[in-house]
N, C-alpha and C positions, 0 to 999 in steps of 0.2 A: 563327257566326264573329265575329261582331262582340262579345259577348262576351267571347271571347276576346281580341280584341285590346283590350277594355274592360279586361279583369286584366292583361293585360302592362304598358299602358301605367301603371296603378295600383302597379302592383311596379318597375318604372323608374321611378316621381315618387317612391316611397318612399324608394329604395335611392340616389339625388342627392339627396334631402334628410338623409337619414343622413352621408352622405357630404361633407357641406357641414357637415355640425357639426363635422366635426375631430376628433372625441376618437380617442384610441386604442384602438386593441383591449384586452379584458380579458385586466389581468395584465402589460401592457406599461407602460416605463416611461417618463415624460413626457421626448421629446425625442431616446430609444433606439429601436433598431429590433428588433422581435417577431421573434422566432424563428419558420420557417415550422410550418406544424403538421403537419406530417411529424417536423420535428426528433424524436432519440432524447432523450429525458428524460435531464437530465443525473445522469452517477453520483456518489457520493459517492469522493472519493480512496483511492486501497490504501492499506495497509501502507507505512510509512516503513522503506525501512530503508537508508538514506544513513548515514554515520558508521562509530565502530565500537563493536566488541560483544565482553563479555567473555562467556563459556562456560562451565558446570561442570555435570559429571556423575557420580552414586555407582555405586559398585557396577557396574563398577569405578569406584572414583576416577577423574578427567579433568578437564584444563580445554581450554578454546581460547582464540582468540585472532582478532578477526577488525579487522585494520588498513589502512590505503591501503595501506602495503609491502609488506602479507603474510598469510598465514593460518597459522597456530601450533597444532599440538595438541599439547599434555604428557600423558602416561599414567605410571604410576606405576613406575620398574623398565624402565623403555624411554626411546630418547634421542626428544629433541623430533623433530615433521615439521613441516615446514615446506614454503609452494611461494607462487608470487607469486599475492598477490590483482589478477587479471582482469575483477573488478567482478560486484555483483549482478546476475543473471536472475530477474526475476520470475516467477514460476510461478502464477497465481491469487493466491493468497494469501501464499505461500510466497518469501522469497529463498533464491535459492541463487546458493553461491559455490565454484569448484574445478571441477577437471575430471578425469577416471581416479581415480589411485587414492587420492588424498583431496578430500573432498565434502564442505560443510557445509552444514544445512539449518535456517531459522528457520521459524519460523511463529507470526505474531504473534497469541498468546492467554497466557491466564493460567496460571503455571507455578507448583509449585514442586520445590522440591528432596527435599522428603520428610525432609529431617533435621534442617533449621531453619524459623525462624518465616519467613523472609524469602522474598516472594513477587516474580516477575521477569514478565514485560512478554513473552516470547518463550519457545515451548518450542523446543529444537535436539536435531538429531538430526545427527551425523557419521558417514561414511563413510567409513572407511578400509582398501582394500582389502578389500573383503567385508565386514565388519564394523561393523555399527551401533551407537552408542553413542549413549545418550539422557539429556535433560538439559534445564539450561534457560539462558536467557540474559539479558543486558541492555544497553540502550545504555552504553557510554560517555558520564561527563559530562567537561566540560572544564571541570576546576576552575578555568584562569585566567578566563573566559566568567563561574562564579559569582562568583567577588572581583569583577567590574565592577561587579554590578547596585546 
């Protein structure tokens, strides 16, 4: 018994002497407070897809449109649709924007069009009424935002 309370008392004078130096835990930052270690490890951010984005797809020919005011698909031989933009839902990976019977779908990887050299930022897939149409996409830039820099 007395042994034992020989190592207790040894593991208490260690763990005040530790504890009396101050430094912080490893990994924490001078003056910050440590995450507990339970915390979930933090994740790297989604997909951006704030803004807008233009859309085009071959075969058939398509473009879209995707704006704060609105969501636009042109097809070729048929009048534009149109329905108010109600805001990105995140899906995984995925924004999606619309609701019934036209649906746009982004999915931020490397695209391209298959008929030119030019490569986009997003593949899209729309839904209109049954019907998938696929494609690819890209942010809008905001040419007056370039003339500032």
């Amino acid at each position: 018994m007395s042994r034992t309370l020989a190592a207790l008392g040894l593991i208490l004078l260690l763990a005040a002497n530790l504890a009396a130096c101050g430094e912080s835990p490893m990994g924490a930052s001078e003056g910050g407070s440590a995450a507990p270690a339970d915390a979930p490890a933090s994740t790297p951010p989604g997909p951006d897809f704030s803004g807008d984005f233009d859309l085009t797809g071959t075969e058939p020919f398509w473009s879209g449109r995707i704006q704060a005011d609105g969501l636009t698909l042109s097809r070729a031989g048929q009048p534009d649709v149109s329905t108010a933009n109600t805001g990105a839902k995140v899906e995984g990976d995925v924004g999606v924007w619309g609701v019934g019977g036209l649906v746009f779908r982004l999915h931020q990887e490397p695209c391209s069009d298959g008929m030119s050299d030019r490569k986009y930022d997003y593949r899209a897939e729309v839904t209109i009424n049954g019907q998938t149409l696929k494609g690819c996409a890209s942010a809008l830039v905001d040419t007056a935002d370039e003339t500032k820099s």
